[in-house]
C-alpha positions in Angstrom: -35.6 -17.5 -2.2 -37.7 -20.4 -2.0 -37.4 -23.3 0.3 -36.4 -25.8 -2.4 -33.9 -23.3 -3.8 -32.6 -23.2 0.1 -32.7 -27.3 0.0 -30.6 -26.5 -3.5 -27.9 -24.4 -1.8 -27.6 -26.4 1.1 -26.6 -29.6 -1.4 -23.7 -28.0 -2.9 -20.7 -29.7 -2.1 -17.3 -30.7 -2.6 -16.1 -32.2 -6.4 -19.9 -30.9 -7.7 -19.1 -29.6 -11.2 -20.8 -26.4 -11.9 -21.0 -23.9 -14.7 -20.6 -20.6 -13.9 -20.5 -17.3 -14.9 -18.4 -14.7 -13.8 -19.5 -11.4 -12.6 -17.2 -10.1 -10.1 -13.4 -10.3 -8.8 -12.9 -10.6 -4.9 -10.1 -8.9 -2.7 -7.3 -11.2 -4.1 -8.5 -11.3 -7.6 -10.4 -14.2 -7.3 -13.3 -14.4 -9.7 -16.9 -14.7 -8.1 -19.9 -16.0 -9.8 -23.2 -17.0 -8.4 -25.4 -20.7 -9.7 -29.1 -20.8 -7.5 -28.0 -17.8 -5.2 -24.7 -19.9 -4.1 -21.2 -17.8 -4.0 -18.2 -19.1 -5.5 -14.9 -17.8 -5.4 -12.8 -19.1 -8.4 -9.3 -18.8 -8.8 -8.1 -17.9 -12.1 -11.5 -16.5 -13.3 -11.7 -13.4 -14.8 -14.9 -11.3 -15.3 -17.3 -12.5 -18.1 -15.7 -15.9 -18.4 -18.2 -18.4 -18.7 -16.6 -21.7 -17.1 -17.0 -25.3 -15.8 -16.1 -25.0 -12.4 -14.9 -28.1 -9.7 -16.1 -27.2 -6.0 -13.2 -27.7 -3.8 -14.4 -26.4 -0.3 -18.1 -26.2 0.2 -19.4 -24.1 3.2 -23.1 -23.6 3.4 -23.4 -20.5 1.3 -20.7 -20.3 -0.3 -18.0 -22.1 -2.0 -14.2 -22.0 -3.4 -13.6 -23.7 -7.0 -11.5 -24.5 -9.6 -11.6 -23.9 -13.6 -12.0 -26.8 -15.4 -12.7 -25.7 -18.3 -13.0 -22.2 -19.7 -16.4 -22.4 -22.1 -17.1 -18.5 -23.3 -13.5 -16.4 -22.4 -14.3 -13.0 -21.0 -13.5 -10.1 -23.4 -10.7 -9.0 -20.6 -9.2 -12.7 -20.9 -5.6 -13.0 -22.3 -3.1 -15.3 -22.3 -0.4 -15.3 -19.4 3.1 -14.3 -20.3 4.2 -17.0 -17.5 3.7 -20.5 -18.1 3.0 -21.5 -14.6 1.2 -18.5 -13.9 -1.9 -20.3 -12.5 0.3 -23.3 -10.4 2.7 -19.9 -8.8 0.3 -18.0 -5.9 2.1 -14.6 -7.3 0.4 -13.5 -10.3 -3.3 -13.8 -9.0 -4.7 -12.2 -11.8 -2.0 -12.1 -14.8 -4.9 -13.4 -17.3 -6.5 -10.3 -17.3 -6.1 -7.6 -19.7 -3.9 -4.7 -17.3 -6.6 -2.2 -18.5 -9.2 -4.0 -16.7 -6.7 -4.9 -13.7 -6.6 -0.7 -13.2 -10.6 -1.1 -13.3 -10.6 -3.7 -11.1 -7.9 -2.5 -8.3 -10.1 1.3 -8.1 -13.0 -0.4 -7.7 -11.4 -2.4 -4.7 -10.6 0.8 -3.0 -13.6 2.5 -3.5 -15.5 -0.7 -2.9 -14.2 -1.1 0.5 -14.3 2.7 1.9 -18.0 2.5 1.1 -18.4 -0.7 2.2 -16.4 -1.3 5.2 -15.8 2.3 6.5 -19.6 3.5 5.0 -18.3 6.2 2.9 -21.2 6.9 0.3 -19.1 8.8 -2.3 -15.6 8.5 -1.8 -13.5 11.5 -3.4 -11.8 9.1 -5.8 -9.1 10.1 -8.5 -7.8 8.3 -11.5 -5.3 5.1 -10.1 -2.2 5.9 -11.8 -0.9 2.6 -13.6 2.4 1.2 -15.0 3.6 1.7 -18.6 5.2 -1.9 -17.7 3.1 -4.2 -15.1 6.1 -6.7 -15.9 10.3 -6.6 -14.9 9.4 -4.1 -11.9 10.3 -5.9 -8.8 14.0 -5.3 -7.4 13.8 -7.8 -4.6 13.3 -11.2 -5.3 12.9 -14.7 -2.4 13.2 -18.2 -4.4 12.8 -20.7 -1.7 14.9 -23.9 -2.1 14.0 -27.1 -2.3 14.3 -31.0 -3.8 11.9 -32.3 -5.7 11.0 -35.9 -5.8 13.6 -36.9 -8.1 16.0 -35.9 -5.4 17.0 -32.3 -7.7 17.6 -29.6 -6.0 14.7 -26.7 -7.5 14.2 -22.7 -6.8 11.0 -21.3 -7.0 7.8 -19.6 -5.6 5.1 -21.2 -3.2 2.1 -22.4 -4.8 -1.0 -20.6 -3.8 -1.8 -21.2 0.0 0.7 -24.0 0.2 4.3 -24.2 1.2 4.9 -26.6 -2.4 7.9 -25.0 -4.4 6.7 -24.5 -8.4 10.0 -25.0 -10.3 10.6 -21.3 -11.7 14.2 -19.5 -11.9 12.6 -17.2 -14.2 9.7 -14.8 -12.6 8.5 -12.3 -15.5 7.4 -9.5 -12.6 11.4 -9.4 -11.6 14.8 -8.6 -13.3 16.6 -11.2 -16.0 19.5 -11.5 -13.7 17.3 -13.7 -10.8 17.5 -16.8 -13.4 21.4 -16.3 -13.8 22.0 -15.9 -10.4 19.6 -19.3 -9.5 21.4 -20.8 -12.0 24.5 -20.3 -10.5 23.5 -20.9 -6.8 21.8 -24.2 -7.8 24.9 -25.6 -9.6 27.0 -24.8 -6.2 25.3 -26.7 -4.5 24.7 -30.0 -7.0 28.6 -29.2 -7.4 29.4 -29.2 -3.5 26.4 -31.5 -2.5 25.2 -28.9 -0.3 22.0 -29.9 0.8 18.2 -27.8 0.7 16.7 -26.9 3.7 13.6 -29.3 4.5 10.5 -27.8 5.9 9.2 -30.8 7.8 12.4 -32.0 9.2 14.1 -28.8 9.9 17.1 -30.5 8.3 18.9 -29.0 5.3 21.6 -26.4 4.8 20.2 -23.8 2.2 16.9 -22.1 2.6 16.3 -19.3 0.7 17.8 -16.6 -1.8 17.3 -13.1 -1.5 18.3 -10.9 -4.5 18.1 -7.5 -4.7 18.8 -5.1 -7.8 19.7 -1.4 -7.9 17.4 0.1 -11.1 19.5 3.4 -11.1 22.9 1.6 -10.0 23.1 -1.3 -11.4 24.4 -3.2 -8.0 23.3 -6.6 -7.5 23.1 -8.2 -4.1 22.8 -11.9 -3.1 21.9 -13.2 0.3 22.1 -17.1 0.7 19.5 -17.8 4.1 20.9 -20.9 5.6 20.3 -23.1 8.5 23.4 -23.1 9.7 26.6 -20.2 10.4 28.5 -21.1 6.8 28.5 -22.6 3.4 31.1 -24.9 2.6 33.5 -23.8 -0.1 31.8 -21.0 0.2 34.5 -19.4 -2.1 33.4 -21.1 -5.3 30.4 -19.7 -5.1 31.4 -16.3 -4.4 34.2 -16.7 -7.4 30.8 -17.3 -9.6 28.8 -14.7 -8.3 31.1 -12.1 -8.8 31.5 -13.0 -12.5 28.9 -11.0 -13.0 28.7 -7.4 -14.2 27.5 -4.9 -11.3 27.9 -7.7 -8.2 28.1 -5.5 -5.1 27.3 -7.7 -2.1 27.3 -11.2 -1.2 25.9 -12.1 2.5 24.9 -15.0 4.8 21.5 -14.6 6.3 21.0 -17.1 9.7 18.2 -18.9 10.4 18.4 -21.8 12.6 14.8 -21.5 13.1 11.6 -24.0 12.5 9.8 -21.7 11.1 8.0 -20.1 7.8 10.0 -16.7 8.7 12.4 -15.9 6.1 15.1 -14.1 7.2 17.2 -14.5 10.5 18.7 -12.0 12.4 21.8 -12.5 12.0 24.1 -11.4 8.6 27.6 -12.8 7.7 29.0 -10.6 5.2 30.8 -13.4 2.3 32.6 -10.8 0.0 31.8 -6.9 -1.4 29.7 -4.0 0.7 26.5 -5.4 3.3 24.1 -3.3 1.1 23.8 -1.8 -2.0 22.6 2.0 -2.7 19.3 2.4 -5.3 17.6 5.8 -5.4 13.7 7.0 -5.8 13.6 9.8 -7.1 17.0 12.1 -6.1 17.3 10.6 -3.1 19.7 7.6 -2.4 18.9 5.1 0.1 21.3 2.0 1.2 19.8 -1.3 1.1 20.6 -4.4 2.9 19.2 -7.6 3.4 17.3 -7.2 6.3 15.9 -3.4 4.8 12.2 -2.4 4.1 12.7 -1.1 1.0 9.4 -0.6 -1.9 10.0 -3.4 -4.8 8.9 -1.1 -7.6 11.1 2.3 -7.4 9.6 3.8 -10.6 5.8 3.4 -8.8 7.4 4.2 -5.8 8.0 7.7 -6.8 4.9 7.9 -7.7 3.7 7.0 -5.2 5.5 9.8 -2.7 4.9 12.3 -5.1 1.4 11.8 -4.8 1.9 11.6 -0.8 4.2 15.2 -1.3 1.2 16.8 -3.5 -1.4 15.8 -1.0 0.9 17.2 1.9 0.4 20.3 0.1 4.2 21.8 1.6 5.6 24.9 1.1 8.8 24.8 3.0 7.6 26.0 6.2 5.5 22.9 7.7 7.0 20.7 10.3 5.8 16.9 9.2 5.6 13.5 11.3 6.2 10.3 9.7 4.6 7.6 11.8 5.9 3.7 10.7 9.0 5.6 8.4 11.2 2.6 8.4 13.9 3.0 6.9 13.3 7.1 6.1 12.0 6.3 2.6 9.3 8.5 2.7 11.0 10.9 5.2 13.3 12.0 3.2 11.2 12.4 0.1 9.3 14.5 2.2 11.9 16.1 3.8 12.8 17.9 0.2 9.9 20.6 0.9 9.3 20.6 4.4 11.1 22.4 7.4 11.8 19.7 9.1 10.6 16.1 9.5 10.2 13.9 12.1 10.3 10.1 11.5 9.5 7.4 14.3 9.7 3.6 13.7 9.3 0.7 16.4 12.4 -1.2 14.8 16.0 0.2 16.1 17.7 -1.1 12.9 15.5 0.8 10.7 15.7 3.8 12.5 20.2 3.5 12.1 19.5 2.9 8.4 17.4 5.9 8.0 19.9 8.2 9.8 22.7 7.0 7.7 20.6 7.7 4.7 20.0 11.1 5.9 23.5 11.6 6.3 24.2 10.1 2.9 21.9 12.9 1.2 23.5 15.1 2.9 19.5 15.7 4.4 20.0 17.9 7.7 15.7 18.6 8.4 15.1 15.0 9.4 15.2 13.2 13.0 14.2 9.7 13.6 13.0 8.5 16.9 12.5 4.7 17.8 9.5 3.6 19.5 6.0 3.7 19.3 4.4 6.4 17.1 1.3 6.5 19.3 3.8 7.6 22.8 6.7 9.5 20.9 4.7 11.7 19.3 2.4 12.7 22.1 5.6 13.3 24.2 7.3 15.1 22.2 5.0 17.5 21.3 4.3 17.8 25.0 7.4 18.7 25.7 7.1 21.9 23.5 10.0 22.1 21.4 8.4 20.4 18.4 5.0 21.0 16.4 3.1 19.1 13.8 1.2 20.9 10.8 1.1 17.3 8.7 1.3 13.8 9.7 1.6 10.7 7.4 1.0 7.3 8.3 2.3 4.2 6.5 1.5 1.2 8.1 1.7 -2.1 7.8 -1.3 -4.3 6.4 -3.1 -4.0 9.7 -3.1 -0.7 9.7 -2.5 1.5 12.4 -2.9 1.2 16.4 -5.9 2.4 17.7 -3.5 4.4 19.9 -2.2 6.3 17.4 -5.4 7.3 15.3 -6.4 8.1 19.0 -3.3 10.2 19.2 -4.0 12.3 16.1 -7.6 12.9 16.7 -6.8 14.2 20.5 -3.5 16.9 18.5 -6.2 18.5 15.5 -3.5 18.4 13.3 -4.4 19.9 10.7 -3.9 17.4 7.6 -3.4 13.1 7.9 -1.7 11.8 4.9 -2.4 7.9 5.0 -0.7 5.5 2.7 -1.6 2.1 2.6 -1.2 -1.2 1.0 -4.5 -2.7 2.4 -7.5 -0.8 1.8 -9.8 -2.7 4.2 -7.4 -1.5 7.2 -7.4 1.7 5.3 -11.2 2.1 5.3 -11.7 0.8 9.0 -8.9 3.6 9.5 -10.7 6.4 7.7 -13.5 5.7 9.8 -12.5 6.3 12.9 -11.0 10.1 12.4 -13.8 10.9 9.9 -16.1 9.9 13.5 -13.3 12.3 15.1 -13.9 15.5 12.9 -11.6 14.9 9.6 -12.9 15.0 5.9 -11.5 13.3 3.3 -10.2 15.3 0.9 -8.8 13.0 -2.1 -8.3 9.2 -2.6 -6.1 7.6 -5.6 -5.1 4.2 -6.1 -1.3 3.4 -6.8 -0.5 0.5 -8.5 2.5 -1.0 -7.4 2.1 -4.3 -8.1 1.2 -5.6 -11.8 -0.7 -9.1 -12.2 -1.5 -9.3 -8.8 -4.3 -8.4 -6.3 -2.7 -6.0 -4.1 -2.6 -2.1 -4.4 -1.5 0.9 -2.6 -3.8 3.6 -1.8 -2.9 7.6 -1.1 -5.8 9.8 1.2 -5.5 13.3 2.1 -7.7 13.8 5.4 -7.8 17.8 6.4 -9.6 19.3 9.6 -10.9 22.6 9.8 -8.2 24.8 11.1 -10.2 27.5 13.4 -8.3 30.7 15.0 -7.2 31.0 18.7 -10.5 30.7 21.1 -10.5 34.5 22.3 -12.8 35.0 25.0 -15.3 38.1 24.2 -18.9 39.5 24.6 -20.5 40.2 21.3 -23.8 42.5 21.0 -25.8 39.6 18.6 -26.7 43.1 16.3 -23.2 43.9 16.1 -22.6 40.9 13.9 -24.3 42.5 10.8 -25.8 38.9 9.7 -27.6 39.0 6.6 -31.1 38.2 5.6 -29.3 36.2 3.1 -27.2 34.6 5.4 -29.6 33.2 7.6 -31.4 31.2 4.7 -29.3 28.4 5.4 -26.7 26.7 7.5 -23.3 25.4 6.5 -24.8 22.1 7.4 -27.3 22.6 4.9 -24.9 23.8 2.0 -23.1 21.2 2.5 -25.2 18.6 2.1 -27.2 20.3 -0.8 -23.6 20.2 -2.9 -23.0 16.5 -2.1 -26.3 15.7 -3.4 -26.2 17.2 -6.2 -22.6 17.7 -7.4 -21.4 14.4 -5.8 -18.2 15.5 -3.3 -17.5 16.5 0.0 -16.8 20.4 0.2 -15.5 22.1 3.7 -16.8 24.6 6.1 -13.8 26.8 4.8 -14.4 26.3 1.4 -17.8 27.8 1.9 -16.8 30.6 3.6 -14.5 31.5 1.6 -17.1 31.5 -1.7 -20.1 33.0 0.6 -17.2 36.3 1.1 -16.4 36.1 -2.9 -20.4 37.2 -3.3 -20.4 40.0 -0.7 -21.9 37.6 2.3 -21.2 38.5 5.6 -19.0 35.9 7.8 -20.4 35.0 11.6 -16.8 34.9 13.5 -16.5 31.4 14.4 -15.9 30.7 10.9 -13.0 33.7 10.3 -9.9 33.2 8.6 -7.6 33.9 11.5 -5.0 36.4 11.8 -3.8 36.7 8.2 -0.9 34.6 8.7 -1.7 30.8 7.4 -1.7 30.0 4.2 -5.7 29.5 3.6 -6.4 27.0 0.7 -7.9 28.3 -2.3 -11.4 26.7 -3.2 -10.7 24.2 -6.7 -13.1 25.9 -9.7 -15.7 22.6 -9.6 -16.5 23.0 -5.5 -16.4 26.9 -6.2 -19.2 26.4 -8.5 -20.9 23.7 -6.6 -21.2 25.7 -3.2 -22.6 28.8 -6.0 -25.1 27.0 -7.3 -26.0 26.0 -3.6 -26.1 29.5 -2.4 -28.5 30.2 -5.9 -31.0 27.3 -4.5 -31.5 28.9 -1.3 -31.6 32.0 -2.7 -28.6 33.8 -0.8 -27.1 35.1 -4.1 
């Protein structure tokens, strides 16, 4: 760059109008374009627009901006079903065709393995999508406010602000949210039950929480308030329950100053304290303060892919690290032996007992405390073992503890779900560094018209036999001329190369035996008694045509 395109850069600044085109989308669907080798990050910009663009916050290479006007639409560009889809901060990327949205979330995951956790050709598979990226969520939180005319409004934050947008009608959840809002909001104009203000920590009603039972039909409504009660609380409830399929009507406390939704504390108004919602053929009970995935029909995708990657055959003892509520557990628990599920949170870990129980599930034990000192303990101890473990943590990823943990047991296969891919990547990292491979990558997407996505890895370590101590005669071993043309090192790399994936030690073996090719012992099969996975046809040929190249077959 030249100094007076530096001096160019450098100038950029705040209310500059710009044109721009696009030619990228950031983490959070942001669209990026480049004007004299400055970065901005445009919100509401989707790849190949071709816009006027206002510079809100200038830093000294790089800059965040605003569409004024959209000059040459991108061929992905379509128009939002929402009408306050760009003033709402929860549809980041709703104008953008949901074919491209699929393109765009891979790429994120993929972008940020090689990037952050410096993985040059991640195993990737096909994200699987949604038939509908609209009406999935079950859970919905309207926070309540008054506008300026002194009416009392439901809605969503604005992007990066704590301003309410008017909306009782969100097109990513259920039809029933508007009713409900509807109802809630003319309580409390009929009552003159006040909002809860932000700023002066002053106001009764914060928040409602509604959640909605797909397979069940149950509806449940949690009013957060700043305060122990509603007054005539039983008009409301006599409104509510006018509705078809109302299950569970609850207080939520929260005398706090603070942007934390929900209190501790639940007041059960009228019906049940949860309702029940299954994924899959498992039933789970959900109440307020639950964990629970927002999309059950992705959900179940999800976990399958989890339970295909798991590879289980009935006999496998499995570890679910961060299990919440037993969600996963229990999905799990359908083809394992038995599964163990830990979780910091007490009230999580009485939810997913009782959900056990409710399944009539007898294979799965949950622990509370931290998965990085139960599971080392336990396994001390010698009663228990671990074959798989899966990890589901939240956006941070996991403790440095734990991934410790896991790399100092060799278990044999990780299962990671995540719902960050950065953490994920920075995750991967460290046990790759430790001795695992990754197997297989897809992309789940849970959440339609918005930036985030869930990601599923297998991670497998070479299982080796019993160490045996013995004295070998070297011309007892009957290597081969062929053999010694090259290591599995070399193999290895030679089929990455040039067929583009990662295959194992194992794998090689396995191939090198096919073609009459003598084994050295460290890299036997064991005792007969595992189940030894069977090379996929692509790496079978891959590792063959190696084996031609160095001429060992």
């Amino acid at each position: 760059m030249k100094k007076n395109d530096r001096a160019e850069v450098i100038s950029m600044k705040k209310n500059d109008l710009l044109e721009v085109k696009i030619e990228d989308i950031g983490m959070d669907g942001e669209g990026i374009g480049k004007v004299d080798g400055y970065t901005l990050f445009v919100k509401d910009a989707v790849i190949g627009d071709v816009i006027e663009a206002k510079i809100t916050k200038a830093k000294k290479n790089y800059g965040y901006a605003r569409v004024i006007k959209i000059k040459e639409p991108s061929p992905y560009r379509i128009e939002a079903k929402c009408p306050v889809a760009r003033q709402c901060g929860g549809c980041q990327i709703q104008e953008m065709s949901y074919d491209q949205q699929l393109i765009f979330k891979e790429n994120k995951i993929r972008n940020n393995l090689i990037r952050i956790g410096k993985f040059e050709n991640p195993p990737m598979e096909p994200i699987i999508g949604m038939k509908e990226p609209f009406y999935y969520r079950n859970k919905a939180q309207f926070p309540i406010g008054t506008d300026k005319d002194g009416y009392i409004i439901a809605g969503f934050y604005a992007g990066r602000t704590h301003d309410i947008i008017p909306n009782r009608k969100c097109f990513l959840g259920v039809d029933i949210n508007e009713t409900i809002l509807d109802k809630v909001i003319d309580y409390m104009n009929e009552n003159k039950v006040s909002s809860y203000n932000e700023t002066t920590g002053k106001g009764l009603v914060r928040h409602v929480l509604i959640r909605y039972g797909f397979r069940t039909k149950e509806i449940m409504v949690c009013i957060i308030v700043n305060g122990k009660s509603l007054p005539n609380q039983e008009k409301l409830i006599k409104s509510l329950c006018e509705l078809d399929g109302m299950t569970s009507i609850t207080l939520n406390v929260n005398r706090e100053k603070t942007n934390v939704i929900l209190g501790r504390e639940i007041v059960e108004l009228w019906g049940k304290g949860y309702i029940e919602d299954y994924i899959g053929d498992v039933k789970y009970q959900i109440s307020p303060l639950s964990f629970y995935q927002v999309n059950p029909a992705q959900t179940e995708k999800l976990y399958g892919t989890a339970l295909e990657y798991a590879g289980l055959t009935g006999n496998e003892t499995v570890w679910d690290l961060y299990c919440g509520i037993g969600t996963i557990s229990l999905f799990l628990a359908q083809r394992a032996k038995q599964v163990y599920g830990v979780e910091i949170v007490p009230e999580a870990i009485e939810d997913a007992k009782r959900n056990a129980k409710l399944n009539g599930i007898e294979n799965a034990e949950f622990y509370v405390g931290k998965s990085e000192e139960v599971l080392p303990r336990k396994l001390a101890e010698g009663n228990v073992k671990a074959d798989v473990i899966v990890v589901d943590p939240p956006r941070k990823g996991c403790e440095e503890a734990l991934l410790k943990a896991i790399l100092e047991m060799g278990v044999p296969k990780v299962v990671y779900v995540s719902c960050d891919s950065a953490t994920l990547a920075r995750d991967l990292r460290y046990l790759c560094d430790g001795g695992y491979e990754i197997e297989r990558v897809r992309g789940v997407d849970m959440f339609g018209n918005t930036g985030h996505v869930e990601t599923v890895v297998l991670l497998s370590k070479l299982k080796t036999a019993q160490s045996i101590e013995v004295e070998i005669d070297l011309d007892e071993m009957d290597l081969t001329t062929a053999e010694s043309k090259a290591t599995y090192a070399e193999i290895k790399q030679y089929v990455l190369d040039n067929a583009g994936f990662k295959v194992s030690q194992l794998y090689i073996a396995q191939v090198k035996r096919k073609h009459g090719l003598i084994e050295r012992i460290n890299y036997n099969l064991g005792e007969g008694k595992a189940k030894v996975p069977q090379v996929p046809s692509e790496k079978e040929k891959a590792i063959e045509d190696a084996l031609k190249h160095f001429q060992m077959i």
